[in-house]
N, C-alpha and C positions, 0 to 999 in steps of 0.2 A: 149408682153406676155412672149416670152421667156428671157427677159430682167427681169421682175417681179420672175419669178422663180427661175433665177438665183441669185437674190435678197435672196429670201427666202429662198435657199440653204445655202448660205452664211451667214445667219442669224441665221440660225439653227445651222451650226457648231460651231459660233463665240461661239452660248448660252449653247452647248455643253461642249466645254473646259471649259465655266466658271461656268460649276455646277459642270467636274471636279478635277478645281482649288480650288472650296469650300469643294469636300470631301476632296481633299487632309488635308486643313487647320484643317477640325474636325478632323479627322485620327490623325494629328499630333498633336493636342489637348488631345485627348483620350492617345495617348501614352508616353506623360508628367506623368499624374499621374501613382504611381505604380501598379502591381496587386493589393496588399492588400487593397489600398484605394478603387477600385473600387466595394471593397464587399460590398453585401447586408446589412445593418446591421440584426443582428438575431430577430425573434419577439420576445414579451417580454423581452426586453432587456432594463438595466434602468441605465442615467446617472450616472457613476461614480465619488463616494465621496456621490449621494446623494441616497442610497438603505444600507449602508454598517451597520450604526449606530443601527440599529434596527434586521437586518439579524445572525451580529455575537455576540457570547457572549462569554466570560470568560471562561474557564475553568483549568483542572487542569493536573500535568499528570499521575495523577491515574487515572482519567476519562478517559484521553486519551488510557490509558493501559486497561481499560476494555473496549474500546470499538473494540481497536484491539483484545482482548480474546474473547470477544464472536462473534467476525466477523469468525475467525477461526474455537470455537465450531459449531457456526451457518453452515457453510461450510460442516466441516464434518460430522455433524448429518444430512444436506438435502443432501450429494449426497446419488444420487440414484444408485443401486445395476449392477455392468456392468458399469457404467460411470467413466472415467479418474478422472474427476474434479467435485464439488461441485456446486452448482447456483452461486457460484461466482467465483471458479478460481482464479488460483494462480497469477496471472497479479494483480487482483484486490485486493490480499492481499497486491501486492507490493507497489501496488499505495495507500493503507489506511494506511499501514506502514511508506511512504514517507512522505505524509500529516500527520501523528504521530510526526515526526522531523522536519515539518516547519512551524505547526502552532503559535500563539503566543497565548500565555496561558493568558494571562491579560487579551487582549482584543480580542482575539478570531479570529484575523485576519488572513486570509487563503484563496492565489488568485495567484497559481504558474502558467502559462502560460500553454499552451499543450506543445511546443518545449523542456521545462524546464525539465517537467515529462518526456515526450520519452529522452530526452537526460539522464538524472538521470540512467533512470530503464534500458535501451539499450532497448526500446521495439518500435515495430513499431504504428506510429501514430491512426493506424485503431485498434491498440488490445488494447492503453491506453483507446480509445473512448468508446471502449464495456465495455472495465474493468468498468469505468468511469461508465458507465449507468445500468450495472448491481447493483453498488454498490447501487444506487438512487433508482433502482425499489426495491432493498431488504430493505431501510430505512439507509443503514449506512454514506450515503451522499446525501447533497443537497446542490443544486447551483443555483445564479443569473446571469442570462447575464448581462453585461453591456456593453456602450460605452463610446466615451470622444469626444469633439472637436477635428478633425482634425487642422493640423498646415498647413492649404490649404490657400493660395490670391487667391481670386478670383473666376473663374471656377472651378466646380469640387466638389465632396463629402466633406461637412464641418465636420460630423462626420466619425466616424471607433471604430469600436469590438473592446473590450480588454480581457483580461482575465478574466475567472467567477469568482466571488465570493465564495470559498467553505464553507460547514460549516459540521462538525463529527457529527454524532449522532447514537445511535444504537435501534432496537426494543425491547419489550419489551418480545418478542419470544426468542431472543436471548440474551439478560440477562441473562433472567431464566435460561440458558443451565449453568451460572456460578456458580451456587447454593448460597453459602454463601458469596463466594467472590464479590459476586456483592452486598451482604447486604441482602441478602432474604433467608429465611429458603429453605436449600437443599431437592428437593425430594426423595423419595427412591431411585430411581437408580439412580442418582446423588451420592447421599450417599453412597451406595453398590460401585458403579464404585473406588468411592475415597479410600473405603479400602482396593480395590482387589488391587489400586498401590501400595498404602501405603504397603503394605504387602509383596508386588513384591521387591520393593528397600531396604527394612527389609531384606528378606532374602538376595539379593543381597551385603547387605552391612555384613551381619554376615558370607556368603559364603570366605569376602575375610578379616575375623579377624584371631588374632595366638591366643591361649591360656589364656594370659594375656588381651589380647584385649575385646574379649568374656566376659571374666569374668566381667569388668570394665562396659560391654556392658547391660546384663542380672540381674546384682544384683544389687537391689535397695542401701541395706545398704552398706554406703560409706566404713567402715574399714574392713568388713569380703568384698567387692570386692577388696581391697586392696590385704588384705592377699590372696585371690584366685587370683590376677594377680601375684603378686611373683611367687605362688606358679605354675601356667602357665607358669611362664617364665622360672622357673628353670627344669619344666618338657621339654619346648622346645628346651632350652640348651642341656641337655643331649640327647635327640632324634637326635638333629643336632651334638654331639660329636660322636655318635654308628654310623651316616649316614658317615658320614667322614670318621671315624677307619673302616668300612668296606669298603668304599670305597681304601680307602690305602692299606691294608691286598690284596683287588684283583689284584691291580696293583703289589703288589709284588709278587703273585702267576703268573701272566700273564709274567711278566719279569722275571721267574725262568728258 
């Protein structure tokens, strides 16, 4: 009896070590492959090279420039009163700006990595992701997950994530905010807003003319602004000869 147990003591530890001798070998299995291979792949998510053909499209880069103008309009006409930032934030303009300079206009192709983006902008990976997602919930981006075959023998995850697929686009809310420059008749305060600049860099630009300049600026007919620029500039001449001659006259009253 006591021979039998001692039997089955020894049985037990032999079987012991050799479950673990087995975990060792998985353990060391598992830590062959790298972290990244061992990710999940994302749901939704569709092999790459076959999702791309039909996702991206051509375009141009005047589409591309309005679609960053009204991402901007859109911005500042929805923040709200007391808030720093707009529904989208300025991260996110950074990142539809980026994607402005790396898309390909032919064929519309458009698929920078995350690393690529935070390395570009200096931004942290958690504020490119929100940028990222904001842009999507407001319409001016959408994206496909994909994956590809893993370069795996044997054991081990045969696919792995790559980088989404992006693609520009902007709503139709914020067009509008471009008035004509998007191709659409301006609304009134669209309209009204554009004369109050127009009128703002008007005066700013006649604030910093001379005489001649004015003149040249203000009168339509080309010969009498002519003759009214001479006639500015010889008035400015003499203005700036009396500013001089008195200027001189004090300095010799001062050193008398």
């Amino acid at each position: 009896m006591i021979e039998e147990q001692q039997m089955n003591t020894g049985e037990a530890a032999e079987r012991g070590s050799f479950f673990k001798r087995i975990d060792g070998v998985i353990d060391g299995a598992r830590a062959d492959g790298s972290a990244e291979d061992r990710k999940p792949i994302r749901r939704n998510s569709r092999r790459k090279g076959s999702c791309e053909a039909s996702f991206w499209r051509g375009t141009s880069r005047r589409d591309v420039q309005k679609i960053l103008m009204a991402a901007r309009y859109y911005d500042r006409a929805k923040k709200e009163p007391g808030k720093r930032n707009g529904p989208l934030g300025g991260i996110a303009l950074e990142v539809l700006a980026l994607f402005a300079n790396l898309v390909n206009f032919k064929s519309g192709r458009l698929d920078p990595s995350l690393d690529f983006i935070t390395d570009k902008l200096c931004r942290s990976r958690d504020a490119v992701v929100r940028a990222l997602k904001a842009l999507r919930d407001h319409g001016f981006l959408d994206w496909l997950r994909r994956f590809e075959p893993a370069p795996n023998e044997g054991r081990g995850p045969q696919v792995r994530q790559v980088s989404n697929a992006y693609r520009l686009s902007a709503p139709k809310r914020a067009l509008a905010l471009l008035g004509r420059w998007a191709g659409r008749p301006a609304t009134p305060d669209d309209e009204q807003a554009g004369r109050e600049d127009r009128a703002a860099m008007e005066a700013e630009h006649v604030k910093a003319l001379d005489l001649a300049g004015l003149a040249a600026f203000k009168i339509e007919d080309s010969d009498l602004a002519k003759a009214l620029a001479v006639m500015g500039k010889a008035i400015d001449l003499r203005e700036s000869a009396k500013r001089t001659e008195y200027q001189s006259t004090s300095y010799s009253y001062a050193g008398s």
